[in-house]
C-alpha positions as CSV (number, residue, x, y, z in Angstrom):
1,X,0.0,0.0,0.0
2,X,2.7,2.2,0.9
3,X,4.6,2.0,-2.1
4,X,1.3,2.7,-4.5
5,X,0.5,5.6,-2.4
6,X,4.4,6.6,-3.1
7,X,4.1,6.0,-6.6
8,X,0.7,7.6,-7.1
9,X,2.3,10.8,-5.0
10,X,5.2,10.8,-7.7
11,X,2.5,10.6,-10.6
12,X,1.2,13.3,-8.9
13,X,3.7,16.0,-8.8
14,X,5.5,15.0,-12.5
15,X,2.2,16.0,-13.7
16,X,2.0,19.4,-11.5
17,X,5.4,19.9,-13.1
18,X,4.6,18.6,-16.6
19,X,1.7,21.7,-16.6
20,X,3.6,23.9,-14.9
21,X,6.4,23.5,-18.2
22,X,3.5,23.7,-20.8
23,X,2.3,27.1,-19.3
24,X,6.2,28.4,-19.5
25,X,6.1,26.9,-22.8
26,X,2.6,28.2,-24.0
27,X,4.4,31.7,-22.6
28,X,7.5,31.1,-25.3
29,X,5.3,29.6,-28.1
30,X,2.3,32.6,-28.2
31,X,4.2,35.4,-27.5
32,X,7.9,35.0,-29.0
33,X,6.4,34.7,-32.8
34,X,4.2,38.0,-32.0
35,X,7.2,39.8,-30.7
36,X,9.6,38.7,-33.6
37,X,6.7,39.4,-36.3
38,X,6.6,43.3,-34.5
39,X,10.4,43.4,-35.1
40,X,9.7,43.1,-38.2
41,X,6.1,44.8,-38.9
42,X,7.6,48.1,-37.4
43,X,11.1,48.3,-39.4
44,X,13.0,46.0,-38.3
45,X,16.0,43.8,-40.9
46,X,18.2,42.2,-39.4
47,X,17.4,38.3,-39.4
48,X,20.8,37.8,-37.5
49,X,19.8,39.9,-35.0
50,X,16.3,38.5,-34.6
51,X,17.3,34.8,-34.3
52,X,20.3,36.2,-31.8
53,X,17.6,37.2,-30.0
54,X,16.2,33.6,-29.9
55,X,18.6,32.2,-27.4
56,X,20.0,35.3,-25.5
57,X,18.5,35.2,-22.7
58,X,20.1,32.3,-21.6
59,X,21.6,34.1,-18.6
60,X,18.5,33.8,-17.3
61,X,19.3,30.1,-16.4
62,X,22.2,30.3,-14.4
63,X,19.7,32.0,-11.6
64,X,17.9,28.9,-11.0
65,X,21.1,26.8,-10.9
66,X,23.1,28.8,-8.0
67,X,19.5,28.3,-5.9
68,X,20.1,24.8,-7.0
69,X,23.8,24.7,-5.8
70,X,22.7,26.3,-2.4
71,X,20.6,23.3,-1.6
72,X,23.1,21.5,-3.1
73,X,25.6,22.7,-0.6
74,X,23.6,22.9,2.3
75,X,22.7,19.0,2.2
76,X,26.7,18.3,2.0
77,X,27.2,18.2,-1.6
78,X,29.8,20.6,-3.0
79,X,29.6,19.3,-6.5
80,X,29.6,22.8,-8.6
81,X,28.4,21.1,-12.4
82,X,26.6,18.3,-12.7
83,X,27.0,17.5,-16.4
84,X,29.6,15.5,-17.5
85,X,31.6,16.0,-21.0
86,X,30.1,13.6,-23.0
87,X,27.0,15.6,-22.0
88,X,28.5,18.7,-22.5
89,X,29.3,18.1,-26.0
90,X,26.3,16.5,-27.2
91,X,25.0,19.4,-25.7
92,X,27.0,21.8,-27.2
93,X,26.5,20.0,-31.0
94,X,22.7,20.2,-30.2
95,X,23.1,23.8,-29.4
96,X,24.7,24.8,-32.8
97,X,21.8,23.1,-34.8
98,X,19.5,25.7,-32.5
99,X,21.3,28.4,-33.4
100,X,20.8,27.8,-37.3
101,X,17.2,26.8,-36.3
102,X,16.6,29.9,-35.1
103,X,18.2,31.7,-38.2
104,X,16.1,30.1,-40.5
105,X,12.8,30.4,-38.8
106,X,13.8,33.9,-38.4
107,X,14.4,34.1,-42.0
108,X,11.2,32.5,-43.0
109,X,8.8,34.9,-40.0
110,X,10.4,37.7,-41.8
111,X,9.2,36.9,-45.3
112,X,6.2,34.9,-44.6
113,X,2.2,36.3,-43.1
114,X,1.7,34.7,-39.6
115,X,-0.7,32.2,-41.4
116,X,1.5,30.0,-43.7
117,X,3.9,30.5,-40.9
118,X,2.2,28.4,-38.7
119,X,1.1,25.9,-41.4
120,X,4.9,25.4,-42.2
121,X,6.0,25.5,-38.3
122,X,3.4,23.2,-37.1
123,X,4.4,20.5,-40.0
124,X,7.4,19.9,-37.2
125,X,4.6,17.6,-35.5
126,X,5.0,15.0,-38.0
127,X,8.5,15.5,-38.5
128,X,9.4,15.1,-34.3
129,X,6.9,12.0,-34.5
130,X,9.3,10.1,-37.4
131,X,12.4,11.5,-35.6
132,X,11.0,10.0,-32.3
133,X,9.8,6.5,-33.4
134,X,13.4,5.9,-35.4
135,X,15.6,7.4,-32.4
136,X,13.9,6.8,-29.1
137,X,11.4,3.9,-30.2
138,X,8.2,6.7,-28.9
139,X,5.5,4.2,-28.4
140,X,2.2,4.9,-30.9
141,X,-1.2,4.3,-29.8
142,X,-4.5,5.0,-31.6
143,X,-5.1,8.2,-29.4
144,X,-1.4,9.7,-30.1
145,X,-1.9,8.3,-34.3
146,X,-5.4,10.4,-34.6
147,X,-3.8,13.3,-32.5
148,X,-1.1,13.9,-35.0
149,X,-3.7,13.4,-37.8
150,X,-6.1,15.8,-36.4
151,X,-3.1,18.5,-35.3
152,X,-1.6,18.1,-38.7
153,X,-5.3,18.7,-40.2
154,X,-5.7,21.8,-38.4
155,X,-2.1,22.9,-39.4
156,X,-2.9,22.3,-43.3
157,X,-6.8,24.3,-42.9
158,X,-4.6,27.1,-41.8
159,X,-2.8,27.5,-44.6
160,X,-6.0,27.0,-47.2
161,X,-6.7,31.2,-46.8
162,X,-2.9,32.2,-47.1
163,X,-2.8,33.6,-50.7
164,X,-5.6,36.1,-49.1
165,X,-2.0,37.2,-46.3
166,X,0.5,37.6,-49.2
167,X,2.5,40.4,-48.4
168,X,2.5,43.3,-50.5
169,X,5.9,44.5,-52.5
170,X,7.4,40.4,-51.8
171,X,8.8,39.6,-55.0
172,X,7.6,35.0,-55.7
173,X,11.4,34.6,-55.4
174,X,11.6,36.1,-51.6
175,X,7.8,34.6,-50.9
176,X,9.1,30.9,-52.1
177,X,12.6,30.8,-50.5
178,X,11.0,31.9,-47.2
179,X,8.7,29.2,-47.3
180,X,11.2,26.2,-47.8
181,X,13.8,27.9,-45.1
182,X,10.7,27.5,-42.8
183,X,10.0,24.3,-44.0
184,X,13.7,23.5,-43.6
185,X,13.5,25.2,-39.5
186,X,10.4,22.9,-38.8
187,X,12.2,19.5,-40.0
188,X,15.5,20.5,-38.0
189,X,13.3,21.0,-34.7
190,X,11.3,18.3,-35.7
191,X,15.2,16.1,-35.3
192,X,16.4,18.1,-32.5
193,X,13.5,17.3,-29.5
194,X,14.1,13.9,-30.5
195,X,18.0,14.1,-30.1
196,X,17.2,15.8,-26.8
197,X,15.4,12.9,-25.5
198,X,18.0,10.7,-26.7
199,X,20.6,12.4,-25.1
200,X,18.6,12.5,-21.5
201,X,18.2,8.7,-21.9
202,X,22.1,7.9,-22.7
203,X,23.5,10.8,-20.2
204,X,25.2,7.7,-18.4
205,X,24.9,9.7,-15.6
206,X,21.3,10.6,-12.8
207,X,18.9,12.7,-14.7
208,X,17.6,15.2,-12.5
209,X,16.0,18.5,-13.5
210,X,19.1,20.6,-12.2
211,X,21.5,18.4,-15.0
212,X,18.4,19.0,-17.6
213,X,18.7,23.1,-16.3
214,X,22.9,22.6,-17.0
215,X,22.3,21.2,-20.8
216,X,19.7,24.1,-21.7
217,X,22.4,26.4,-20.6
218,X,24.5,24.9,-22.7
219,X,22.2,24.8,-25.5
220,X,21.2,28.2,-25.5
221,X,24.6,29.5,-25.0
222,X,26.3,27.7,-28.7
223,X,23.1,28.7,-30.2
224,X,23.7,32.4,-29.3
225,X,27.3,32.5,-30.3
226,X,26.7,30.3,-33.4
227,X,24.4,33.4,-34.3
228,X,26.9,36.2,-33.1
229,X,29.4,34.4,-35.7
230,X,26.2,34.8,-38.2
231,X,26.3,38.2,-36.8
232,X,29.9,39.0,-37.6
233,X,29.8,37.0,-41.2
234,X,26.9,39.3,-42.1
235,X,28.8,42.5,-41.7
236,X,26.5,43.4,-38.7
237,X,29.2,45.2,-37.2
238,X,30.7,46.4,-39.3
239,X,30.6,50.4,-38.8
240,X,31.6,50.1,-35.7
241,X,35.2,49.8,-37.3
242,X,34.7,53.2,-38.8
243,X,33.9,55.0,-34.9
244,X,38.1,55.2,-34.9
245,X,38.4,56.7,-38.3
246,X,38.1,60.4,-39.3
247,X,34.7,60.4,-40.5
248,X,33.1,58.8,-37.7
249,X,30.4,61.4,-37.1
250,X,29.0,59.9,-41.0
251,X,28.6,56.3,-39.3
252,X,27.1,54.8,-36.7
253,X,26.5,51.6,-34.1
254,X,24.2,49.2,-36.2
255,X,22.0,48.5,-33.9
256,X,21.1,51.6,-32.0
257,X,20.6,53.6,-35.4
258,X,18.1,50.8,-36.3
259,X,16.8,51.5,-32.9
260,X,16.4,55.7,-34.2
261,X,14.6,55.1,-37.3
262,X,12.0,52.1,-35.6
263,X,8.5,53.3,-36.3
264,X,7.7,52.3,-32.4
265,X,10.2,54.8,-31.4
266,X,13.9,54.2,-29.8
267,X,12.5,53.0,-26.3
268,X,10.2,50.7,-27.2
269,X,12.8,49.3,-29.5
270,X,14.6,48.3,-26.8
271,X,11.8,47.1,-24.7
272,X,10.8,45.0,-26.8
273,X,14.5,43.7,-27.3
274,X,14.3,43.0,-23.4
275,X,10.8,40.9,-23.5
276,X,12.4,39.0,-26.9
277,X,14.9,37.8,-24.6
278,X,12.4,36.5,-21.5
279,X,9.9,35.6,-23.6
280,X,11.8,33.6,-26.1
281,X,13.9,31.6,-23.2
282,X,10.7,30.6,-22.0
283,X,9.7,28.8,-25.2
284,X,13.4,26.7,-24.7
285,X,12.9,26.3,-21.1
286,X,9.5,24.8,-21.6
287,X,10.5,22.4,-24.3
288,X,13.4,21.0,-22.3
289,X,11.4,20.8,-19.1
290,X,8.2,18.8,-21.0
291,X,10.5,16.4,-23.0
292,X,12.2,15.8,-19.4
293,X,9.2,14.7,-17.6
294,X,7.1,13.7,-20.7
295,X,8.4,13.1,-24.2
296,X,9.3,14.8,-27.3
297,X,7.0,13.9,-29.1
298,X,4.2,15.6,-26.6
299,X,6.4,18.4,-26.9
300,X,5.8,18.7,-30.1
301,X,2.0,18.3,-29.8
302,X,1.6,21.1,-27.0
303,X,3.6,23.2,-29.7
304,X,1.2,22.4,-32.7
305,X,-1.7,22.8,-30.1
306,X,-0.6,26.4,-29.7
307,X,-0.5,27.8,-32.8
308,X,-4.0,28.2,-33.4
309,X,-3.3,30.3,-30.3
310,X,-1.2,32.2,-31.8
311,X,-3.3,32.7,-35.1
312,X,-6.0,34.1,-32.4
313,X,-3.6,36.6,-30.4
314,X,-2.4,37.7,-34.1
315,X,-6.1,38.6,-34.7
316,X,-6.8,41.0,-31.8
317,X,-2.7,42.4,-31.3
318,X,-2.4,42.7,-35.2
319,X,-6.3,43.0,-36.4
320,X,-5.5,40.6,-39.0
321,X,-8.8,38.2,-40.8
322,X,-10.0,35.5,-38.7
323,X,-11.1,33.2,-41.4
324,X,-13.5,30.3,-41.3
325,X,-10.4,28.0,-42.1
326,X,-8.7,29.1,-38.4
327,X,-11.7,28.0,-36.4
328,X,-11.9,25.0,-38.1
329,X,-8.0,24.3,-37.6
330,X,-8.9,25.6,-33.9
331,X,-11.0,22.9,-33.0
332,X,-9.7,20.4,-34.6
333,X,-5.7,21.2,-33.0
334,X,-8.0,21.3,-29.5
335,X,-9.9,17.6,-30.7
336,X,-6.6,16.0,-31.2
337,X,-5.1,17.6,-27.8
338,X,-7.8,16.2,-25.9
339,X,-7.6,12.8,-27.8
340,X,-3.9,12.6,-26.8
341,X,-4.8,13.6,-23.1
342,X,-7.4,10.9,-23.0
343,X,-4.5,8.0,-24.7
344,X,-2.3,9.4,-22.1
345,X,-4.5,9.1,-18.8
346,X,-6.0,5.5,-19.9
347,X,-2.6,3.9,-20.8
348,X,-2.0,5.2,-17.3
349,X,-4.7,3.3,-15.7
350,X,-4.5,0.4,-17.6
351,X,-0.7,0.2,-16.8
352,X,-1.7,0.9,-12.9
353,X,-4.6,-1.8,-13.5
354,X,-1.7,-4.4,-14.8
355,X,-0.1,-3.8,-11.4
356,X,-2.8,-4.6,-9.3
357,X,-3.6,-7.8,-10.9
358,X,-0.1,-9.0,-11.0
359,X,0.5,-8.3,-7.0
360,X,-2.8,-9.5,-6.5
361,X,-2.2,-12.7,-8.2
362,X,1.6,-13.3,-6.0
363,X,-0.6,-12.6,-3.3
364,X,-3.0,-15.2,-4.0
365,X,-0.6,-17.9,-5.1
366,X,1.2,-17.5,-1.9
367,X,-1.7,-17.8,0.5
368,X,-2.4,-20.9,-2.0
369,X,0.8,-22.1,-1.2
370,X,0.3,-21.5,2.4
371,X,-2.9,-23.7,2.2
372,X,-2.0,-26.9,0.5
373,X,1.5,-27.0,2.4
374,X,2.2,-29.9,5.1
375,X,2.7,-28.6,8.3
């Protein structure tokens, strides 16, 4: 009795934990795409700059992890880093393929409207799922097969009105290659949840949410610099090599004169730099901490789940056309959430209902045995 009551406890709070990740990553998921999409609404050009902004706020992290190291420290344990370096580097590899990730979504949220944008993004469902079943053998049930079908329904309906979003002055060259870099962004996240999972499972070392806290660090911190290189390639800097010269009063920082000429105004330029950074390292956070205590491929459903979100915060913060096609893809990306919800709590039961049979079976065989023995 005491050890179901433990494990039903332990249920318990993964789950409190598991929801308390899908609200940080619902934060990430709703509101990073609205804030990069103002970037570039308002004047904004620099796609180097935007998916830099993807990752850096990864000094956010290293907050949690010195609380971490108090408790840590307290309890006897001096141990500063828990990761290891084969964990470390897998980390670090991961963290590079984030970082051009991130330029190519970038790339494609600057060409493409917010609706064929999430109908490209939310094609990472299937992708995570094939990833998934060849890398970490994800178990499929009928209730995880129809959610996919039903999430990837509602992705396609989204994109059925998208000719009526096509931006004005984008040349079919500029409209096309944005919308096979985004393709390309959704089939490299679609392998990288996976590789995180696979990673957690051959960490040769205990997984505890602290180490899980270590590798997004790590993550987040290649990814930035792989973009800062990206930054550098790109010339982004380059007139601050002219602030020596003669004629330094004709040239300027890049960044704060795009800040001067932002339709918002300089302030809010930076502002919304600043929420970029919180908001976005939520979405990472999130992902990490539900593919910890669920799976990737969940991951990738919560993800899909919240675009239709997204569409809906796009209509009121952007006034853009709520068509018929988005509340059909609404309901059916909330039909196939619920549907995975349900697969999920009944394999549960069933699994806990397997339990109880098999105990109470070696109880009954011994009291059998107990019976029929010769005294």
């Amino acid at each position: 009795m005491e050890e179901d009551k433990t494990a039903t406890a332990t249920a318990t709070v993964k789950r409190v934990y598991l929801i308390i990740n899908c609200l940080i990553l619902a934060i990430g998921c709703c509101g990073g795409p609205l804030l990069m999409r103002l970037y570039f609404l308002r004047g904004g050009k620099r796609i180097w700059f935007s998916s830099w902004l993807q990752t850096g706020g990864w000094p956010i992290t290293p907050i949690p992890l010195l609380v971490s190291y108090t408790r840590r420290r307290r309890s006897g344990d001096r141990t500063f880093v828990l990761m290891g370096p084969r964990v470390f580097f897998l980390a670090a590899a991961i963290g590079a393929a984030i970082g051009l990730d991130d330029y190519m979504y970038a790339y494609g949220l600057a060409r493409l409207p917010v609706s064929t944008s999430s109908l490209i993004i939310a094609t990472q469902l299937a992708f995570t799922a094939a990833f998934a079943f060849v890398l970490v053998r994800q178990r499929f049930t009928a209730y995880s097969v129809n959610a996919v079908v039903l999430l990837t329904l509602g992705a396609v309906v989204l994109g059925l009105h998208s000719d009526g979003d096509w931006p004005e002055g984008e040349s079919n060259r500029e409209y096309l290659l944005g919308f096979f870099v985004t393709l390309m962004a959704a089939a490299l996240y679609g392998l990288i949840m996976p590789l995180v999972e696979l990673m957690y499972k051959r960490a040769m070392q205990p997984l505890t949410y602290t180490l899980v806290l270590e590798i997004q660090l790590v993550m987040c911190f290649f990814a930035t610099v792989f973009c800062f290189v990206g930054m550098i390639v790109n010339k982004d800097f380059q007139e601050i090599l002219f602030l020596t010269s003669a004629i330094k009063n004709r040239y300027s920082y890049a960044i704060p004169r795009e800040a001067k000429e932002y339709e918002l105004g300089e302030t809010r330029y930076y502002v919304l730099v600043f929420c970029s950074f919180i908001v976005l390292q939520c979405f990472f956070l999130g992902t990490i901490g539900v593919i910890y205590h669920s799976s990737s491929l969940f991951s990738g459903i919560v993800i899909t789940v919240l675009l239709p979100i997204t569409e809906l915060l796009a209509v009121v913060f952007y006034h853009e056309n709520f068509h018929a096609e988005k509340c059909i893809s609404l309901f059916l990306t909330i039909w196939g959430f619920i549907s995975y919800f349900y697969g999920d709590i009944k394999h549960y039961k069933d699994t806990k209902t397997n339990k109880d049979d098999v105990g109470n079976g070696s109880i009954a065989e011994t009291q059998l045995a107990d019976q029929t023995s010769i005294p």
